[in-house]
C-alpha positions as CSV (number, residue, x, y, z in Angstrom):
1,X,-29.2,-104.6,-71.7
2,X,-26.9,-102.9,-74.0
3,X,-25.9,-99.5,-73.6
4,X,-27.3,-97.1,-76.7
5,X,-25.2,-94.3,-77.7
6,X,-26.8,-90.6,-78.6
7,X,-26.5,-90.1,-82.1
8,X,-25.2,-86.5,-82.5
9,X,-25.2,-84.6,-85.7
10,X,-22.0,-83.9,-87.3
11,X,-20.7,-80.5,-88.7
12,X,-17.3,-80.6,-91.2
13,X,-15.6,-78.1,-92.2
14,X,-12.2,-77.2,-93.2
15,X,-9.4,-75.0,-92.1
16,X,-11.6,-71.4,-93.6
17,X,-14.5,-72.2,-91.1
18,X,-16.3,-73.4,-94.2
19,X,-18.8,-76.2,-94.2
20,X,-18.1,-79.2,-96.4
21,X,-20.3,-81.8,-95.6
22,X,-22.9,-82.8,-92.6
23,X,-22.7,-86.4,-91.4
24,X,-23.5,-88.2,-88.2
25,X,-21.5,-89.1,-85.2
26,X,-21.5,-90.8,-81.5
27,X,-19.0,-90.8,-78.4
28,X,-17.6,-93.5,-80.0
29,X,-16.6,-92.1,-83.3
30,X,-15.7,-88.8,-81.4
31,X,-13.2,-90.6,-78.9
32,X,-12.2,-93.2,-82.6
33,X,-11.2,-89.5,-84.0
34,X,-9.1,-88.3,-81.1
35,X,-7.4,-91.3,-80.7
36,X,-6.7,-91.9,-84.4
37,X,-6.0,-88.4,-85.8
38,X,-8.6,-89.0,-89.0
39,X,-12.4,-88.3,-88.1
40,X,-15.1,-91.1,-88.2
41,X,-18.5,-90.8,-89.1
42,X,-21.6,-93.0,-88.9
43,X,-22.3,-94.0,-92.8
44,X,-25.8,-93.1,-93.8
45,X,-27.2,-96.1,-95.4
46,X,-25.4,-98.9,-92.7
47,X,-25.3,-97.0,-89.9
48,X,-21.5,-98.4,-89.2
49,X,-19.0,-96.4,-88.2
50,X,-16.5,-95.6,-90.6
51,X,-13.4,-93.6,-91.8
52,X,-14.8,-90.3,-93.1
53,X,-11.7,-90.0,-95.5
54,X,-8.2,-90.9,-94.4
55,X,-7.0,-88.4,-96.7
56,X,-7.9,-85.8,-95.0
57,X,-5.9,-85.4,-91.8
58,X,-8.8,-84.5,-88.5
59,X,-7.3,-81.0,-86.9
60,X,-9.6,-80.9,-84.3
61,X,-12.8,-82.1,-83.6
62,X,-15.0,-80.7,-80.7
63,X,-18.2,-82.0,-78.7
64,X,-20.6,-79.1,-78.1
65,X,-23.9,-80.2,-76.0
66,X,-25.7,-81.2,-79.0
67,X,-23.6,-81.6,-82.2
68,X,-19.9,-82.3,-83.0
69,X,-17.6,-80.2,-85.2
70,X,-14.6,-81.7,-87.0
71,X,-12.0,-79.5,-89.4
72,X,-10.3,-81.0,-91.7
73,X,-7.3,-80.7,-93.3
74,X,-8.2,-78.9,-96.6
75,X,-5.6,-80.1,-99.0
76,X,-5.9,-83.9,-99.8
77,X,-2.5,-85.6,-99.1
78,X,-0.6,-86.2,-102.4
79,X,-1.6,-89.6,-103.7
80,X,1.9,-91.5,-104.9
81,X,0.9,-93.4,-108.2
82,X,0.9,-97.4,-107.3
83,X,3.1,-100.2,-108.6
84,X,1.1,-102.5,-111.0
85,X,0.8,-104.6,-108.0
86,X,-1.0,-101.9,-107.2
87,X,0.5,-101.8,-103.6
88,X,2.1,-98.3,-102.9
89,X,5.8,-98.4,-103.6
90,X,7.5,-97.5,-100.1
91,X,11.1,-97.9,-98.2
92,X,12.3,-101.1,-96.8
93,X,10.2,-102.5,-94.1
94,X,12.3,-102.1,-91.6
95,X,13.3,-98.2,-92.4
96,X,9.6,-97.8,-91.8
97,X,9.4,-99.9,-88.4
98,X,12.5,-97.7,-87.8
99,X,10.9,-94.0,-88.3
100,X,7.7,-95.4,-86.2
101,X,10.3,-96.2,-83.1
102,X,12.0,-93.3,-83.8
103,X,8.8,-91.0,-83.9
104,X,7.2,-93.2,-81.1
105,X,10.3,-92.7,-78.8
106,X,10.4,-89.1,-79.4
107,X,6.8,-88.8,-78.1
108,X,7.9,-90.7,-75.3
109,X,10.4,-88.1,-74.2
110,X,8.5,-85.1,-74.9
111,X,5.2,-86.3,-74.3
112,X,3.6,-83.3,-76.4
113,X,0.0,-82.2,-75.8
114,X,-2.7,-83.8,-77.9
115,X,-1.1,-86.7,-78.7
116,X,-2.0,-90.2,-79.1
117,X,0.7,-91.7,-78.2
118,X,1.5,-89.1,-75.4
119,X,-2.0,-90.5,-74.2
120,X,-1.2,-93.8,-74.4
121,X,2.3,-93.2,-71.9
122,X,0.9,-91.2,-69.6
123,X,-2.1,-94.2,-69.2
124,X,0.7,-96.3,-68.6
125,X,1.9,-100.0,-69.2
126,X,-1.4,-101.5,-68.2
127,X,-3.3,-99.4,-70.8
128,X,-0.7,-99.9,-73.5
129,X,-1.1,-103.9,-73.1
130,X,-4.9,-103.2,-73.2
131,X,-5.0,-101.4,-76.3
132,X,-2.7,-103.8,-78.6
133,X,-5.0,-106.8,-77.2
134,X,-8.0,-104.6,-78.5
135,X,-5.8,-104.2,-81.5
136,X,-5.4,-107.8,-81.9
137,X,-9.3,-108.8,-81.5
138,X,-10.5,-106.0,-84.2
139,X,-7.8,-107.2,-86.8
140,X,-9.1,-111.0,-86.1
141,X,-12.6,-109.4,-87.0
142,X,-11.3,-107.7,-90.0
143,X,-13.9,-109.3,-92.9
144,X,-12.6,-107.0,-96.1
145,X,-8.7,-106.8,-97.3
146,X,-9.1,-103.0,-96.5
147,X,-9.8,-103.7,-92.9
148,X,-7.3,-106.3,-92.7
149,X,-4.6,-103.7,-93.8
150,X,-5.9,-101.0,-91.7
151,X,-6.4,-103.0,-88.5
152,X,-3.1,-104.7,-88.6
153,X,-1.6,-101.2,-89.0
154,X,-3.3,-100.1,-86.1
155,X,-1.8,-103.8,-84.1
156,X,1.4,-102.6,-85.4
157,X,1.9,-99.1,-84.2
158,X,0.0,-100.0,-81.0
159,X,3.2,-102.9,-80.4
160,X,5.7,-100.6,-80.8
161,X,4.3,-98.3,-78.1
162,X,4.4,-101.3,-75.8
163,X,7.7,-102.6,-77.2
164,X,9.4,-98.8,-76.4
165,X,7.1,-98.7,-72.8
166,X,9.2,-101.9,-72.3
167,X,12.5,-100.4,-73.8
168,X,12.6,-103.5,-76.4
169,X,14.2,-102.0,-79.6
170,X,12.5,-103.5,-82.6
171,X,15.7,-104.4,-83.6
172,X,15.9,-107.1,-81.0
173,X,12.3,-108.6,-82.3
174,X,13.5,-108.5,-86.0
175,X,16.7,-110.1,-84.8
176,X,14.1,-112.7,-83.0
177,X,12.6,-113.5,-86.5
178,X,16.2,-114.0,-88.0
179,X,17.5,-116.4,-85.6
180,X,14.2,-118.6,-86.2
181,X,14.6,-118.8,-90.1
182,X,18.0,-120.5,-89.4
């Protein structure tokens, strides 16, 4: 028998206390907001859980006995106009896989309050493995190029907390990758 989860309404509103939109929720999509840092909502017409709207960052979201409450970021994030490729024109790959060590590392040391990744430390190594193996199984699911994008962004960052819990540099896997293309 499969366990059901309560379906809780969902309040959001943005950083002035004022309501923008009503949606629905469960302790899965709660717990999917606090670990991910955007909030996610049941979709009204297919009932799946889904990104409310990555554009606006999640602040907090709370679980009263009832409901949930989420506040949003009010600003969207500025949207960078896209190559004809339309793929968004960023740095080199490996400046980004650098700023995520960096960042990632940082966390590491100061293990700040309310963070993710702090989270995902203070669970230690066993947890870490467990999440990128989860990482890896929804990214295999992936149906849509969105998802595919999305969940191998999620396998990516999720590595790099394991490859810094192990005090592997991604240097040293790039390096890996060079020395089998000669």
């Amino acid at each position: 028998m499969t366990k059901t989860q309560k379906i809780y309404p969902l309040v959001i509103k943005d950083e002035s206390d004022t309501i923008i939109d009503m949606s629905l929720s469960n302790e899965k999509g709660f717990n999917k907001s606090l670990e991910r840092g955007i909030l996610w909502h049941l979709h009204a017409d297919t009932g799946r859980l889904l990104p409310y709207d990555e554009s606006l960052p999640l602040i907090q979201i709370k679980q009263y006995h009832s409901w949930y409450e989420a506040i949003l970021k009010k600003e969207k994030t500025e949207q960078v106009q896209k190559s004809p490729n339309n793929a968004q024109p960023f740095p080199a790959e490996t400046e980004i896989l650098k700023k995520l060590e960096q960042i990632i590392r940082d966390r590491q040391q100061v293990l700040p309050e309310g963070s993710y990744t702090t989270h995902l430390f203070t669970s230690g190594a066993e947890k870490i493995r467990k999440k990128t193996g989860e990482e890896a199984v929804e990214l295999i699911l992936a149906q849509d190029r969105d998802s595919i994008i999305y969940e191998a962004a999620d396998l990516i960052y999720h590595m790099m907390v394991l490859l810094a819990s192990e005090n592997i540099q991604v240097n040293m896997v790039l390096q890996e990758l060079d020395r089998r293309f000669s």
